[in-house]
N, C-alpha and C positions, 0 to 999 in steps of 0.2 A: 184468759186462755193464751198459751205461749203460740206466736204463727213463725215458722221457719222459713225462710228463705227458700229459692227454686235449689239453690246450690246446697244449702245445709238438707233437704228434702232427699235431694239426690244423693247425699254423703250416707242418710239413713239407709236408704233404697239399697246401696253399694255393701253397707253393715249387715244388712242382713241377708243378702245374697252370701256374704261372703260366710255365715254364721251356717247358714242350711249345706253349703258346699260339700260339708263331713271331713272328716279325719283323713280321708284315701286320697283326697284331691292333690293336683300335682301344684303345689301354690305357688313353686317359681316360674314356673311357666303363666298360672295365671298373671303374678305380677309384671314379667316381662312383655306377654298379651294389653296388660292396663298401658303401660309404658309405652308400646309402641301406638295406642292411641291420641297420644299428647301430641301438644301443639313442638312445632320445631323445638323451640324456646326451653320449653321443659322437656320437653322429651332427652335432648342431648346431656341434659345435667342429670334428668334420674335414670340415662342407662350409665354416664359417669361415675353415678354415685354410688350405685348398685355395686359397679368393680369394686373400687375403695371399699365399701365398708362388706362386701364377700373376702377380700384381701384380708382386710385387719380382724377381720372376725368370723373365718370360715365354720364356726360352730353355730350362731346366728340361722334362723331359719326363716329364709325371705316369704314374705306372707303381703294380702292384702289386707291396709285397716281402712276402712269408711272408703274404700276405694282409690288409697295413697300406698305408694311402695312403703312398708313396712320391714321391720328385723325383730324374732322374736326368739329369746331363752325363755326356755322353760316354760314354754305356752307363754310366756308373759311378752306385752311387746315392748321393745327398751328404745328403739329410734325408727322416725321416717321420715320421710320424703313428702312437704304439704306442695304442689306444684301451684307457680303463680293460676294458672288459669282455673285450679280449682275452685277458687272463691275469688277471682277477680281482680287479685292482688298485683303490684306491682314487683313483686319477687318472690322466688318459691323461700320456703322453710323449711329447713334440715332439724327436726326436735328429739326431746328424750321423754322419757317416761318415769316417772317417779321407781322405776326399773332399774334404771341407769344409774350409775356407783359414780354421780359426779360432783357429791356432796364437797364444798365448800366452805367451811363456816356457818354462818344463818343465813348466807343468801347468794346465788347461785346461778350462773344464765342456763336456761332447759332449752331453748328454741335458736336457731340461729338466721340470719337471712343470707339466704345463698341464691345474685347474681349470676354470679358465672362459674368456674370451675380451672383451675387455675393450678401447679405445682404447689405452692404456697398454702392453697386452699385445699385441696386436699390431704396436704401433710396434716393439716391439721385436724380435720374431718377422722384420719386413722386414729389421731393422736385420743381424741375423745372417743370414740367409737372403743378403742382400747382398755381407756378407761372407764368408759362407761361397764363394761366384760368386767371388770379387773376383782 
C-alpha cells in the first residue's frame, strides 16, 4: 500500500477541488487567490512569475494544478510554478509538461530551480515559456 505524505495528501485534496470547480470558474483569480496565500518567499516570485510568463504568453490560460500556479494550452498544462514551501523544499520550481515544445535531442532539462527572480532570470523564463508555445 502506497502512503503519501501530509504535503503530497494535500496536493490530491487541491486536484480535485480544483477538477469539481467546472468549466465557468474564474481560474486566474482563483490562482492569484492561491498566490497570495504563500509564504513571503514564494509568494513574491509566483506573483513575478505569473507577469513574465502572462507577457511572453498571453494565450496561455492561468489555472490551478495540484494547487501550484499553473499555464494551460489547449486544456493541456504546459508550465508551473512548484513553490518551495509546497513540499518543504529549499527552492521553488518553475517546470514543463510533456506539453511544452522544448524538445532537444534525447535529453532535455523540464524543471528548473527558481531562487529568486532577477532581469537575467526572467529573460530567460520568456525565452522558454516562448518556446515551449512555439
Amino acid at each position: 500500500m502506497t502512503k503519501f505524505s501530509d504535503a503530497e495528501r494535500n496536493a490530491l485534496k487541491d486536484r480535485s477541488k480544483e477538477l469539481r470547480s467546472g468549466k465557468n470558474a474564474d481560474t486566474e483569480a482563483e490562482l492569484l487567490a492561491k498566490i497570495s496565500t504563500m509564504p513571503d518567499a514564494d509568494r513574491a516570485i509566483a506573483e513575478r512569475l505569473h507577469e513574465v510568463v502572462v507577457a511572453a504568453a498571453g494565450e496561455l490560460v492561468p489555472k490551478l494544478w495540484y494547487g501550484m500556479p499553473a499555464y494551460y494550452r489547449n486544456g493541456k498544462m504546459v508550465c508551473f510554478f512548484q513553490p518551495a514551501s509546497k513540499f518543504k523544499a529549499r527552492y521553488g520550481m518553475f517546470g514543463f509538461s510533456d506539453a511544452a515544445n522544448l524538445d532537444d535531442g534525447a535529453m532535455w532539462p523540464a524543471y528548473y530551480a527558481v531562487a529568486a527572480l532577477d532581469a537575467d532570470v526572467e529573460a530567460r523564463i520568456t525565452m522558454l515559456v516562448k518556446q515551449a508555445i512555439s
